[in-house]
N, C-alpha and C positions, 0 to 999 in steps of 0.2 A: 362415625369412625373415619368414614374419608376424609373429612374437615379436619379432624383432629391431625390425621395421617401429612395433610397439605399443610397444616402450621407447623407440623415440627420438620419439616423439609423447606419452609420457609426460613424458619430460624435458624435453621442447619449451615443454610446458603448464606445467611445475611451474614454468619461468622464465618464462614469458609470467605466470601468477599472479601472483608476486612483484614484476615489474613492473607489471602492470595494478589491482594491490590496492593500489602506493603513487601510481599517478596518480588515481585515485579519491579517495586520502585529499587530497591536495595541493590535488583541485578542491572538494572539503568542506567544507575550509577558507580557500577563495578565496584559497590563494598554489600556483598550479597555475603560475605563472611563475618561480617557487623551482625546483619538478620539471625545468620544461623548457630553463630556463638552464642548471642543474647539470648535468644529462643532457646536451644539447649539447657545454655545452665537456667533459665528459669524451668522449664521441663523436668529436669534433672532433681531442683530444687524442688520444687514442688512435690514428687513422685520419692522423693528420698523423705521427705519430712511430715508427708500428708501420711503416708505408709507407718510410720514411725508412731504418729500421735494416735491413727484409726488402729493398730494393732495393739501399742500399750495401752490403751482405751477400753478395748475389746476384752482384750487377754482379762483386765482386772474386771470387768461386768460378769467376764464367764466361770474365773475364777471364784469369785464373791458368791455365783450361783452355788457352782457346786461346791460350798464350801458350806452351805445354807443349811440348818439341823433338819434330820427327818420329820422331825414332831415340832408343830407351832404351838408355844403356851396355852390353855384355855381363856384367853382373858376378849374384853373387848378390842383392844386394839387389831389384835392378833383377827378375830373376825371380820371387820372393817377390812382388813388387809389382805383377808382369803377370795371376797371377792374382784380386788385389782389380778391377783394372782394367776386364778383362774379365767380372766376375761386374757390377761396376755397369753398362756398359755400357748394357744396353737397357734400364736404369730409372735412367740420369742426371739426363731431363728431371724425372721424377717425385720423385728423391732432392733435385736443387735446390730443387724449390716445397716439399717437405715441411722443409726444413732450414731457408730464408727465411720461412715461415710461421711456424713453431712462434716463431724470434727476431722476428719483427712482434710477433705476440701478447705474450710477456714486455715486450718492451721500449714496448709500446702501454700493456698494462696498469698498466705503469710508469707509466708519463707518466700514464696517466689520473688519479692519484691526487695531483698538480701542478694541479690545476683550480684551490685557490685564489690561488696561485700567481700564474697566468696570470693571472686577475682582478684581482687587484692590480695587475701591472704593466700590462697593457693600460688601467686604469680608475684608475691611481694621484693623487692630488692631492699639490702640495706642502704641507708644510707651513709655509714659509716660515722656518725656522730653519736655519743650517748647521752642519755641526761645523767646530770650529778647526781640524784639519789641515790638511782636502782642502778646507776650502769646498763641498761638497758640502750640497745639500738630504738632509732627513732622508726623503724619501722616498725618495733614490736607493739607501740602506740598509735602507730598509723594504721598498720595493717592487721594485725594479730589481735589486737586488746577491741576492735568493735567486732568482730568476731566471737570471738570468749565470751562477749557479752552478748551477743544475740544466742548464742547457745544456750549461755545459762536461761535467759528470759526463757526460750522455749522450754529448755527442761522442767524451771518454774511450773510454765503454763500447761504443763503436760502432768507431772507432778499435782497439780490441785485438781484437774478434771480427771486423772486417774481415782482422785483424793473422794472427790466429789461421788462419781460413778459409784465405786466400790460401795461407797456408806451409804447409797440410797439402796443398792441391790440387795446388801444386807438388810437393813431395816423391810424394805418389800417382802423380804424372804425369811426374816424371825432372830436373824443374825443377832441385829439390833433392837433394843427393843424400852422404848420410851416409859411407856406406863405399867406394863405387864410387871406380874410380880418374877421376884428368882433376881438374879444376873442380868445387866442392862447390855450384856453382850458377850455372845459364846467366846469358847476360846479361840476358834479358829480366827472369829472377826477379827478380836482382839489381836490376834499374829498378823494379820492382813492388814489391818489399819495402821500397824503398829512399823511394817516397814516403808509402808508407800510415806509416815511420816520420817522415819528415817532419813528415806531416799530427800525429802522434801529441807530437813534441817541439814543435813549433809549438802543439797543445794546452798542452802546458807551462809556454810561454813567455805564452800570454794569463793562467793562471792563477796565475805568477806577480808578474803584474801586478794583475789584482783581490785577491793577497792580501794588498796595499798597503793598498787601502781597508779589508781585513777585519780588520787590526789596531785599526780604530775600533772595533767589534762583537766584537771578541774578548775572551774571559775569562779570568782570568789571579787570581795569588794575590798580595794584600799584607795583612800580617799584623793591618791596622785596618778592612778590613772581608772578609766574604764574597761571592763571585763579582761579584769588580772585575772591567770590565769597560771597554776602552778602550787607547788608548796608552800606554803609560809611558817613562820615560827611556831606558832600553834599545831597545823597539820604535820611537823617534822617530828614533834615533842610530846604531842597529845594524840592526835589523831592517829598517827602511825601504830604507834605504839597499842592504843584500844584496838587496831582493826586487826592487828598481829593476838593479840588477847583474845578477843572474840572470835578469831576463827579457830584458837583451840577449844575455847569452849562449846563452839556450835558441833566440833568432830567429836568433843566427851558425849556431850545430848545426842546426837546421833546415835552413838552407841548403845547408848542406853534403852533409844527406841527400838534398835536393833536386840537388844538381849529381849524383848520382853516375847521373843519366839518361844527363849526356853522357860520365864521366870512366870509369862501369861498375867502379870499386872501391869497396872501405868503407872504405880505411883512413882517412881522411879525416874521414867523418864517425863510425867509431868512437873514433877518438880526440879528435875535441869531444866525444862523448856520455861520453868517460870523466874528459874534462874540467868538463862540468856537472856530472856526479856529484863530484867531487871540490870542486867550488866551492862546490855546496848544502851538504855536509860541513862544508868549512873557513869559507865566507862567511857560509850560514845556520846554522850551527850553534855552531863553536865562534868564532868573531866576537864574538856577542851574547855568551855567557859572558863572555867574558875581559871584556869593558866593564863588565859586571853584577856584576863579580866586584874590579873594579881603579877602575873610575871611579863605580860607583850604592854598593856599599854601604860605603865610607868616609866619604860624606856624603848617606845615603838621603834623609832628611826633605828636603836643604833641592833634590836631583837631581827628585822627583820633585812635590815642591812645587807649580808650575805644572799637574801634570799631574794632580794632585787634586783642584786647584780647578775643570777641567773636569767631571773625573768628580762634584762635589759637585753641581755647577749643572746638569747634565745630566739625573744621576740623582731631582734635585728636580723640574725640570721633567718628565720622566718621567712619576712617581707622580703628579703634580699636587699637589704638597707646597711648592712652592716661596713660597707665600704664608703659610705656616704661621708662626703669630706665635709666639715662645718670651719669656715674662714671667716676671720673677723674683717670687717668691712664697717668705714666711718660712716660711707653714707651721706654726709651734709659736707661733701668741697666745694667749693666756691671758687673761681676765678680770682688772682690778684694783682692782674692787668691785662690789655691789650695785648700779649701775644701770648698769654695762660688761655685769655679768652678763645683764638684761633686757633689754638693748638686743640681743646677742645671742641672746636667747630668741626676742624679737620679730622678728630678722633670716631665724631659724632658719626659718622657717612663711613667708615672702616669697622664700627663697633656694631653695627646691627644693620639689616635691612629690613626696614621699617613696613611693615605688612597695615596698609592703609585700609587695604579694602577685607572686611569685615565678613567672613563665611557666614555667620549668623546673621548678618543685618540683608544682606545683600541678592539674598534670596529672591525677592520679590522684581528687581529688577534683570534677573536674568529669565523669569518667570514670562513678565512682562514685555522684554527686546528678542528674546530667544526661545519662548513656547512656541511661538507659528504658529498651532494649532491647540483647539481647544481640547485635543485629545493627549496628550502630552502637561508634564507638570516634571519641576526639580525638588527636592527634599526642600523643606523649610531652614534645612542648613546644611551649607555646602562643605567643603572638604577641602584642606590644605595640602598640597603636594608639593613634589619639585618636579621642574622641566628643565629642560635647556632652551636657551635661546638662539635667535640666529646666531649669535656670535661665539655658541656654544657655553656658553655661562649660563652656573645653575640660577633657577630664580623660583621664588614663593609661586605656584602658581593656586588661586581657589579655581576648584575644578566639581562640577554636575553634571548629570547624567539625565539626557530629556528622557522619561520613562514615559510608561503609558499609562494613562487617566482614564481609567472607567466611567469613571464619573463625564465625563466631558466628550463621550460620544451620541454625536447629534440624535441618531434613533439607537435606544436601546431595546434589542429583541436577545433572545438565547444566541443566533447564528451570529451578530455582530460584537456581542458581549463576549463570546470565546470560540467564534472562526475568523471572522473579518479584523476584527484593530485586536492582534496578539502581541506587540513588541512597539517599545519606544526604539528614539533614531538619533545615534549621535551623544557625543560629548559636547560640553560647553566651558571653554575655559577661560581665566584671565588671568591676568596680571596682580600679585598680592599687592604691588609696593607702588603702582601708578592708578591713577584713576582716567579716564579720555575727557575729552574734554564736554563740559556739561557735565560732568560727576559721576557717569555712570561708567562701568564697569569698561577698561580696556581689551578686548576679548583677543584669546591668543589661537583661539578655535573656537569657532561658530558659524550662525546659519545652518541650513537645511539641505542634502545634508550637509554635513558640519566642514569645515575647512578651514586650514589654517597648521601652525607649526606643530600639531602632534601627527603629519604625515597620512601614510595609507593605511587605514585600518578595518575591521572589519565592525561597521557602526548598529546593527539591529543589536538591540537591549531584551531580550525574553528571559532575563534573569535580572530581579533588584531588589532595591530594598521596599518598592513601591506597588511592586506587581505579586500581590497576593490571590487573584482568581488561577482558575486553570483557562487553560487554550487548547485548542485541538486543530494541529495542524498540520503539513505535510497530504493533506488527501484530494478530493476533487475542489475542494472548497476554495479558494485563494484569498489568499490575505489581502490586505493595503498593507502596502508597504510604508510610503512616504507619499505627499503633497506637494505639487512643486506649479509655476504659472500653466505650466502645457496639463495640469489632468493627476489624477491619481493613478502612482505605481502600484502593481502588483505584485506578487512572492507568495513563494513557497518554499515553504522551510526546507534546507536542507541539510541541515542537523541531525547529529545520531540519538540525542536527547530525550527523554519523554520515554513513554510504555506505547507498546504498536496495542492498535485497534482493532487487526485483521481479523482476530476472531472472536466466533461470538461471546465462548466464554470472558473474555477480558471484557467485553463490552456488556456482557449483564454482571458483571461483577463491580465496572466501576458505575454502571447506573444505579446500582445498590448503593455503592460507599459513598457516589457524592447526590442521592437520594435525586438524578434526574433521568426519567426512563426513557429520557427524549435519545438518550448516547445506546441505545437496544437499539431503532429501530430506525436513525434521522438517514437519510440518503446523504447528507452532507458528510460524513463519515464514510470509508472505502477503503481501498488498497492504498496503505504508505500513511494511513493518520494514525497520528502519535498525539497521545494526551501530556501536555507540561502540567505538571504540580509542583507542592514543596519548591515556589519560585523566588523566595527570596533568602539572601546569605546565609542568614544565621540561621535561619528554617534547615538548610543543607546540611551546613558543616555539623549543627546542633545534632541531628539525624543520622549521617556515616558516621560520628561521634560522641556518641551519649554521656560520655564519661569527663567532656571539656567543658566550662566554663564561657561562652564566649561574651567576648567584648561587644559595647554598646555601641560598637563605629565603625563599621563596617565601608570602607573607603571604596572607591576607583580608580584605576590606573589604567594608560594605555601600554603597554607592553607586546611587542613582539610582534604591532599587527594583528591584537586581538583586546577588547577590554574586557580586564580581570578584578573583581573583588574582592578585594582584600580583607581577610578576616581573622584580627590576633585571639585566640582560645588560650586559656589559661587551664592548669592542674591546678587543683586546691586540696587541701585536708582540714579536717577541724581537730588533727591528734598529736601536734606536735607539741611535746611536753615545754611546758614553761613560757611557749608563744603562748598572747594575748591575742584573743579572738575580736574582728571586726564584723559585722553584717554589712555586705557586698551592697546592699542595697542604700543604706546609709553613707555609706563611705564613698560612693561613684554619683551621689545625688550632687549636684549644682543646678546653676540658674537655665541650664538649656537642656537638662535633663527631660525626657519625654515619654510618650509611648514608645515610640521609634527608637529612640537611642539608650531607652535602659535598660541595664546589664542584665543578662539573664541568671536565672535562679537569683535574684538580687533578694529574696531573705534569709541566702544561706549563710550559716555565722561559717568563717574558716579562720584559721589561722599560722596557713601555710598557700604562699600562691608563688605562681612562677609563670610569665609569658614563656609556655612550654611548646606551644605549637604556631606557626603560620599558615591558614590558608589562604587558598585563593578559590575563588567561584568564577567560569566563565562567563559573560554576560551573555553568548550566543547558543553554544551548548549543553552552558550547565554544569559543565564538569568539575567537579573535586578533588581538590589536590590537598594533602596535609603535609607540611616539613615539619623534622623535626630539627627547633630554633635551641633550645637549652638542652646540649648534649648530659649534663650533668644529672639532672632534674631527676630520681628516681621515682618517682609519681609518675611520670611520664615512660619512664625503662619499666614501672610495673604494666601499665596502658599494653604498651607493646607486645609486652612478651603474653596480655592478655587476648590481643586482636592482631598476631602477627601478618604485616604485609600492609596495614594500611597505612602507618606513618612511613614518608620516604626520610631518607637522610640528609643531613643539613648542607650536604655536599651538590648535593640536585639542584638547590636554588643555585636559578641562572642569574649571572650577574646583572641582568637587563630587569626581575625582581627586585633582586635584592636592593638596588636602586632607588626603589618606589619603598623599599619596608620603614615602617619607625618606631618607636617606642610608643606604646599605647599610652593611650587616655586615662582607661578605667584602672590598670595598676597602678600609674603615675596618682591618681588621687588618691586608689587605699595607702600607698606609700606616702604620700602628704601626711594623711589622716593618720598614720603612724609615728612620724616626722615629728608631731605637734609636740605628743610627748617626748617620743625617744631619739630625741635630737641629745639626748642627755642622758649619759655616760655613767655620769657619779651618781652613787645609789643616793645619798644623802639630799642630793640636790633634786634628783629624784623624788624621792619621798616628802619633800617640802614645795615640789612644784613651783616653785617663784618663776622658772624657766620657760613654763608652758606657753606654747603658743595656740594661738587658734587661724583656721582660715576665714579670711575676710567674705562679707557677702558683696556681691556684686554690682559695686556702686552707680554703672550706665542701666542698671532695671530696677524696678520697686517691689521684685519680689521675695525678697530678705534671704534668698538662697546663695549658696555659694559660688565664688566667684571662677569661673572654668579656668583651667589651664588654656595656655595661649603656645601655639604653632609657633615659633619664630626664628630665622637664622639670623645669631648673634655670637657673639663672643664675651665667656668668663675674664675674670682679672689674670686667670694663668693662661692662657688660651692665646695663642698666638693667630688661628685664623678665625672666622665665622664658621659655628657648627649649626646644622637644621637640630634646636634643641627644643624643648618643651617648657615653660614655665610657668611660673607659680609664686606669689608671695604667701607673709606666714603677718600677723601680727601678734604682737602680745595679749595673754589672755583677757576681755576685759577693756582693750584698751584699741584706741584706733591707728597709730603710731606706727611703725614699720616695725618688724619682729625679726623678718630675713627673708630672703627672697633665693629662693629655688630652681635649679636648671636640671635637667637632664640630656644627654647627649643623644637627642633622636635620629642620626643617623646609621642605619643599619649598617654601610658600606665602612663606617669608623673605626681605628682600634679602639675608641674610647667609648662605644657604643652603651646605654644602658648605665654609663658614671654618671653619677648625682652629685652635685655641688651645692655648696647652700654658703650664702653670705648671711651673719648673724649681724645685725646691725646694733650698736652700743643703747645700753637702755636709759646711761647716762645722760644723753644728748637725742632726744628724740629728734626723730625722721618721720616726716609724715609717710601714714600710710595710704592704698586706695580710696578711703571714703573720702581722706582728710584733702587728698588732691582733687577731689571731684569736685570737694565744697568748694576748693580755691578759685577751679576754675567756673563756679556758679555764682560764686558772689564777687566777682572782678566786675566793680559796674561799669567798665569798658566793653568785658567780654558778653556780658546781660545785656547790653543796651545793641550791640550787634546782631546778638542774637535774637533777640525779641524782634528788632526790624524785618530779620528774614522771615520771623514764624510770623509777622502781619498780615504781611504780602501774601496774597492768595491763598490767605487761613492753613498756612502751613506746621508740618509737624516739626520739631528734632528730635533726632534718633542718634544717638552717641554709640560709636563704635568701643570696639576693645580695645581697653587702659592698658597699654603696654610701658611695662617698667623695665627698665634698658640699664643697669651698672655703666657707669663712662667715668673712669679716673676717679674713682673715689665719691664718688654721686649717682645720684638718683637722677634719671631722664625720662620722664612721662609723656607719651606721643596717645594720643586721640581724637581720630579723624572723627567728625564732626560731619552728618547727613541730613539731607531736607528733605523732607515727603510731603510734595504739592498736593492739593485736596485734590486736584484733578489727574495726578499721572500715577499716583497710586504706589509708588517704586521709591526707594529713596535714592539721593544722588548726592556724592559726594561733592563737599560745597567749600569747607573746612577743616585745618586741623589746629590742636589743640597740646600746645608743650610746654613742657614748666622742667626748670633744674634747681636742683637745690630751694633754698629762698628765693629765688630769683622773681620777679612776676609774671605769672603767668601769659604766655599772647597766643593770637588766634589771627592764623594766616590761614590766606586761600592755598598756601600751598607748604609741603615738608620742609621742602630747601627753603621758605621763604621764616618760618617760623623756626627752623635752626639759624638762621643766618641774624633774626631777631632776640631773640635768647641769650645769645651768647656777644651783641654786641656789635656784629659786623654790619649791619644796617637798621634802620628806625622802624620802628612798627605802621604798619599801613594805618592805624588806626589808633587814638588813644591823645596824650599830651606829653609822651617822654619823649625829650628833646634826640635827635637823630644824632649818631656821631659827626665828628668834621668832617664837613666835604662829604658827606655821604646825602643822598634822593633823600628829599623832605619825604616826599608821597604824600602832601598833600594836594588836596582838588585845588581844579581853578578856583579865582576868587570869584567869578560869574556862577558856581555853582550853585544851583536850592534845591532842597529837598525833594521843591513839588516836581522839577523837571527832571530828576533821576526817577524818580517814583512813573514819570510818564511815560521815561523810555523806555523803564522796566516792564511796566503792565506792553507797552508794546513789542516788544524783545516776547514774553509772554507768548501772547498772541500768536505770533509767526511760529513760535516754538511748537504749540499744540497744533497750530495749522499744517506745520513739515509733518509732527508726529501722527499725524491721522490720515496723513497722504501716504506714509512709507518714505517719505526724505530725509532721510538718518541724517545726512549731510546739512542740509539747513536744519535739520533739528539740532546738532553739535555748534551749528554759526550762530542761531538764537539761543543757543545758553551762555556761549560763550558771553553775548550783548547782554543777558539778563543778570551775568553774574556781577559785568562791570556796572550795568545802572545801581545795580543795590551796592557794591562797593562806594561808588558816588555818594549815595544816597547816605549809607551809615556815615562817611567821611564829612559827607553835611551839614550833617543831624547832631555829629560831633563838634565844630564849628560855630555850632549854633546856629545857622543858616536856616532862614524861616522863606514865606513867597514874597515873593516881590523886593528881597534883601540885595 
């Protein structure tokens, strides 16, 4: 009995923990009204529907009882059954509550998991649009119609196990009766069975009336786009009509089941009920066919016409696409002299700022020049911002955050693993659009701590995207702070951050929840320890808001003297009638999609999104902040008036935010992925698809996925200055060719914030697409024969940054920097780039300005046999030049380079590449020449 007594006071605890360690965390973080709304209505839920199912459950066992004939048949059966009878007898009372219980609890916990559900429809706003059929508000489909439907399901379910109950109690009790001779069922059964089927066809007959409306919401197949979704010819003419049909006949049959209280037969209402079944057959079934079959596809295009152009307009309004401008764009201009040439030279350096340096590739060498320590590591892809510079001009900056590495602390014990190395140190940033010399990254902030043009801030990191253990700190224990020549600093948190440790219940509750019983009783622990969890963005924001969506990129910014993570959340629905549904996970997939950076809930089908909220996470304290960014959004007005007080108003973001915000990633791709099709208007054209586009994969990887959108400040054909915008090409479906190419205005601070552009390029006159420009520039056996030189030279790699497509006067401008990864330095370093316009031929210079200024005519290419303009640098070697003596001074350039870099002499490591880059320059220019030894 004792034993017994200490388990269930064990279990008691381990669920009081789990509970009492997430109301701690929810009041932590000052959305303790998150906890207690959510808890409620599931409570609420639960105890309103488990009540509901355990009593109409009950009621009909006890009913059925006493409803049982005084006298049981003399037969066999009836014997067989008197001994079940009498064995339940004196534990009837206790078999009913155990039987009604256990169906509460399923059918409670059911429901409970409806809470958002309920908040929606209890808290729903319109949204003042209706769809064409029903005239119905699109809330009535967002918020009202999954409701209705989860009700009816329970009534259903409530309904058959009432159904159920009822006709075993009878039969146990002589009600029913299988073999015995007489009547196979008294009259009372027969009243009793008779309306729980009622109540059960009568469920029927409602549901086939909301599935009137669900035909707006329903998905369906037509062969021009994927998961159409909405009415069609068929569902407007057949379908409608049957489900209006059937549900009067399921309310006749109901009736019927309902008379036979007074009439005491079934044949009546068996024979409606074999009647409905027959009509759902013939009415909902093969009805539709035959229409679908004889009247839609003889003259499909022009039957379902009408019914496209809702789903067009629907599915635009939706996405929030529906503003999206489509401008035609030739695509293939061409220069047609010498000062068409200059003028686009000069257009070239006004029309974009060319982001050389590669977030995705680049990693490794700030990993590399800027971990300092092995306890410390950057994301495997960095993050695009904007800065100012000294001169106060904005600029592309890629920007990382050195976080802390678990993995890379020298002794790992429990006190070092979460007292001692709690928080990474510092930003690390550079320059998009320059590389320093030696290829590596020009850093605009860095070192240890960090220094440079983003000022005073405050640099410990105990929040990221990297830092998934807990810490425990603030107490006797003392952190490492940083590493520097004189010794290791120390710290102590002084952050409001974390759940206090002081007492002991907190402290056997979180030795319970995170199963270590060392946090009971370690002396490391004391007055002022605070345990951090839930430490990274989307963990947070995901958590004070259960209700958002969040985005798969979770950025950094320094702001205000403190660094903030930035985290864009979206509202979704899956009810908005006539929009076409995408799967989140499908549609935000590309080639640098990962653990880390994919969308959450990414296999939800929706097909309603809206960048409705901005957060930010602090990197120091933790703290969460939500704005709210689409005043309009009413998914977002229903959120609020759900969880009032946690969203602030869009009036709060400080302009020193606002600043750093921008149009997300993962909407910008479902928006692409929507783009494909519904770049296109006319139903007709529509419905024949010639139009389709698809997204290219990712021609600098081999891994056949798609090609990411690209950060870049540039400027559209109507665009008078450079906007921080987002893009995207499309090509034709099927075809490798250009299709159009896509911008959005990612500056938050813009009035033209969140406008989509899109140049459609003629299909007439192809334009190469991304692959088609990779080939060019892979089979240029100038640009091969360069390249292969450098990948010789100390078994090196190349790594191809982001194909950036730049619109410049009616052409296409391709820029791709070009990086080398030494077998020895591990980091790539930008070495070349890589530009083609129009037909033009493709060249590859060591530098931006030198490969515009070749392109376009204004000087000779460093390498190759096209004759140079007049009067302009041959740039070729001396005539004393060979191969073998570039290759010498190379391998010795080399040398010194790895000798500086292993000493910490950044500076002669910058003067040896500088020598290494010009030998191999040499050297290709030789090789070029033809220049052998001894020539």
């Amino acid at each position: 009995m004792t034993l017994g007594v200490l388990a269930v006071l064990a279990m008691l605890f381990v669920m009081f923990a789990g509970f009492w360690t997430d109301w701690l965390w929810y009041r932590s973080v000052k959305y303790s009204s998150v906890f207690t709304t959510t808890l409620l209505t599931k409570i609420g839920l639960f105890f309103s529907f488990g009540v509901v199912m355990a009593v109409a459950v009950g009621v009909n066992i006890w009913l059925a009882h006493r409803l049982r004939p005084p006298l049981s048949a003399m037969s066999m059966e009836q014997q067989s059954l008197d001994r079940y009878r009498m064995s339940i007898a004196p534990f009837k009372k206790w078999a009913l509550i155990a039987i009604t219980a256990v169906i509460g609890l399923i059918a409670g916990a059911s429901a409970s998991g409806e809470w958002r559900t309920w908040l929606q429809w209890v808290n729903g706003v319109p949204f003042g649009k209706k769809d064409p059929q029903f005239g119905m508000d699109v809330a009535f489909y967002a918020f009202d119609l999954p409701w209705y439907r989860f009700l009816l399901s329970f009534g259903f379910a409530c309904a058959v196990l009432c159904l159920v109950a009822a006709a075993l109690t009878h039969y146990l009790y002589g009600g029913l009766r299988l073999t015995s001779p007489g009547s196979r069922a008294t009259a009372a059964a027969t009243g009793h069975l008779s309306v729980l089927l009622g109540i059960f066809v009568s469920l029927k007959a409602i549901a086939y009336w909301l599935d009137r409306y669900g035909l707006a919401v329903k998905s369906s197949g037509l062969k021009s786009a994927d998961n159409w979704t909405g009415l069609r010819y068929v569902d407007a003419n057949a379908y409608l009509p049957a489900k209006t049909i059937l549900f009067f006949i399921a309310a006749i049959c109901a009736v019927l089941f309902f008379a036979t209280l007074w009439r005491r037969t079934w044949q009546l209402p068996v024979i409606g009920f074999g009647l409905m079944v027959l009509s759902a057959v013939l009415i909902g079934g093969v009805y539709p066919e035959i229409v679908q079959k004889f009247q839609v596809q003889p003259n499909e295009q022009a039957k379902e016409a009408p019914y496209i152009k809702q789903n067009i307009k629907a599915t635009r309004d939706a996405y929030d696409i529906q503003d999206s401008e489509v401008t035609p764009y030739k695509g293939d201009y061409q220069p047609t002299g010498k000062a068409d040439s200059q003028r686009l030279r000069d257009n070239a350096d006004t029309t974009a700022s060319m982001r050389l340096l590669d977030p995705n590739v680049v990693s490794p060498a700030f990993q590399q020049q800027q971990q300092v320590r092995g306890y410390y590591q950057f994301p495997s892809t960095l993050d695009v911002d904007r800065y100012k510079d000294k001169d106060g001009a904005e600029q592309d900056t890629v920007i990382g955050l050195r976080e802390l590495n678990i993995a890379g602390i020298p002794e790992r014990n429990w006190i070092n693993d979460h007292f001692k190395y709690t928080h990474g140190y510092g930003a690390v940033a550079a320059k998009g659009t320059e590389a320093a010399d030696g290829g590596g990254p020009k850093y605009t902030e860095s070192d240890l701590p960090a220094k440079g043009q983003l000022g005073t801030y405050q640099q410990r990191v105990y929040y990221g995207e990297k830092t998934s253990q807990y810490s425990i700190v603030g107490g006797p224990q003392k952190e490492l702070d940083y590493s520097d020549d004189s010794g290791e600093k120390s710290y102590s948190y002084q952050g409001k951050s974390g759940v206090n440790l002081g007492n002991p219940i907190n402290r056997a509750a979180y030795a319970v929840a995170f199963g270590e019983p060392q946090i009971l009783y370690s002396g490391a622990i004391g007055d002022g320890s605070r345990i951090l969890y839930n430490r990274t963005p989307k963990e947070r924001v995901e958590s004070v808001a259960p209700w958002l969506t969040i985005d798969g990129d979770a950025y950094p910014a320094v702001i205000d003297g403190r660094i903030k993570w930035i985290v864009d959340a979206y509202t979704t629905s899956n009810g908005y009638p006539y929009a076409s549904r995408t799967t989140l996970g499908d549609s935000t997939a590309d080639s640098l999609t990962d653990g880390q950076r994919a969308v959450v809930a990414q296999q939800n089908q929706v097909n309603y999104i809206r960048n409705s909220v901005k957060a930010t996470v602090d990197a120091y304290d933790g703290s969460v902040k939500l704005y709210q960014w689409d005043e309009k959004d009413p998914v977002l007005k229903t959120w609020m008036k759900s969880f009032p007080g946690t969203v602030e108003k869009k009036s709060a973001i400080s302009p020193a935010l606002k600043e750093h915000l921008r149009y997300p990633q993962d909407l910008f791709k479902v928006q692409r992925q929507l783009l494909t099709t519904y770049h296109v208007t006319d139903p007709g054209t529509f419905y024949t698809g010639s139009e389709r586009w698809q997204i290219p994969n990712d021609p600098t990887t081999k891994s056949g996925n798609a090609v990411p959108p690209y950060y870049l400040s540039m400027k559209m054909p109507d665009q008078k200055n450079r906007a921080f915008s987002l893009t995207t090409t499309f090509t034709p479906n099927k075809r490798d060719n250009l299709g159009a190419f896509m911008a959005v205005d990612a500056n938050a601070t813009s009035g033209d914030y969140g406008k989509i552009r899109l140049l459609k390029l003629p299909s007439e006159t192809p334009v190469p697409g991304p692959q088609l420009v990779q080939s060019k520039f892979n089979s240029d056996p100038v640009i091969a024969n360069e390249l292969n030189i450098l990948k010789k030279f100390g078994d090196s790699e190349i790594e191809y940054g982001n194909l950036l497509t730049v619109p410049l006067d009616g052409g296409l401008l391709y820029v791709e920097p070009v990086y080398l990864r030494g077998a020895n330095t591990n980091y790539p370093l930008l070495k070349k780039v890589l530009v083609s316009y129009g037909d033009s031929k493709p060249v590859l210079e060591d530098s931006l300005k030198d490969a515009l200024d070749v392109v376009f005519g204004k000087k000779a290419p460093s390498t190759g046999t096209e004759q140079p303009p007049s009067g302009g640098d041959t740039g070729q070697p001396p005539s004393d030049q060979t191969v073998q003596q570039a290759l010498a001074d190379a391998q010795k350039a080399y040398e010194e380079g790895e000798k500086a870099r292993t000493s910490g002499d950044w500076a002669g490591y910058g003067e040896a590449q500088k020598k290494l880059k010009a030998a191999l320059d040499r050297a290709a220019k030789a090789s070029e020449k033809g220049g052998k030894p001894g020539s």
